[in-house]
N, C-alpha and C positions, 0 to 999 in steps of 0.2 A: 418220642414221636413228635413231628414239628405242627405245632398248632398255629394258625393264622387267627389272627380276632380284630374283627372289622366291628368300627365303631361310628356315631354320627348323623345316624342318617336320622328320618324324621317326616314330619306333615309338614308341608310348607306351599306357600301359596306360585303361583307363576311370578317369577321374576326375582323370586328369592334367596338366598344363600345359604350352604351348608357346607362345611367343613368334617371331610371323612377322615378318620387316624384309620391306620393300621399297625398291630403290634405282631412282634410273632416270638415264640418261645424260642431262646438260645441266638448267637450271633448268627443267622441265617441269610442276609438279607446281604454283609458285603460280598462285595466286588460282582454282584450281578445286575443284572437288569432288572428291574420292579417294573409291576402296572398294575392297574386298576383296570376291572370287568364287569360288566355289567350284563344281567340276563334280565328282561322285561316278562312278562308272562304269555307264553303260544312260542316265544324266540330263543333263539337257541343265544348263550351266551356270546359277548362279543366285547373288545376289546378298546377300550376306551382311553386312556393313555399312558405313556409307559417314559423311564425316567431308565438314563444310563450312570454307571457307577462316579463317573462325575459330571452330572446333572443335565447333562443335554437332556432335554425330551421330544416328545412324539406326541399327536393328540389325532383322535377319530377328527375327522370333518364338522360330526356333528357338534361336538363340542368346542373346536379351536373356537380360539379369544372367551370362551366363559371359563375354564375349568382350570387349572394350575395343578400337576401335579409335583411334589416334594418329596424329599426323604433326609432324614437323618441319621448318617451313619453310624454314627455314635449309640444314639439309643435304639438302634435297630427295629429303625419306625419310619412309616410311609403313608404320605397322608394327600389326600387331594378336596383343595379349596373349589367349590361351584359356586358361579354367582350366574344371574339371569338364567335361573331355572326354567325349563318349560314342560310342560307335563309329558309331552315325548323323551323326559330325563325318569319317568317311573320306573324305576326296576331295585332289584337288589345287588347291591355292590358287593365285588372281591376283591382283594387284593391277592397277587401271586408274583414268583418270577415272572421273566418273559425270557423265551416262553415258558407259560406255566408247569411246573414243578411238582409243587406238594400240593397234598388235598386240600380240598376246599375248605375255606372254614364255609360259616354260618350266615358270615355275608351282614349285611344292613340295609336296610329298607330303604326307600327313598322314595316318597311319594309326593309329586305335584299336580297341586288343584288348578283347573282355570277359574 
């Protein structure tokens, strides 16, 4: 069964940085679309930005210019860098195809203070 395991997140002040990895069990990840998703708490998840099999991406509004999403084919890992956090970035992160695919993993927290 394909496990995803989202890593990274953390307490962090406004204006911050963190660096999410994503791994997932067995070669799963080429030649599709990867993103990163984010559910805040009362909101329904939503989709934050997404990276093609060679490397174009895509980013929510809210995010473009903070957020960088990457991946590495090789080690079958997908990771998204944020810098100038702001507490409207609170939620817990997933990673999935796009569109999403396999269960969810467990996600990582990410909480911003003002």
């Amino acid at each position: 069964q394909v496990q995803l395991v989202e890593s990274g997140g953390g307490l962090v002040q406004a204006g911050g940085s963190l660096t999410l990895s994503c791994a997932a069990s067995g070669n799963i990840f080429s030649g599709y679309y990867l993103a990163w998703y984010r559910q805040a708490p009362g909101k329904q998840r939503e989709l934050v930005a997404r990276i093609t099999p060679g490397g174009n991406t895509n980013y929510a509004d809210s995010v473009k210019g903070r957020f960088t999403i990457s991946r590495d084919n090789i080690k079958n890992m997908v990771y998204l860098q944020m810098n100038g956090l702001k507490p409207e970035d609170t939620a817990v992160y997933y990673c999935n195809r796009f569109p999403a695919y396999y269960s969810w993993g467990q996600g990582t927290q990410v909480t911003v203070s003002s």
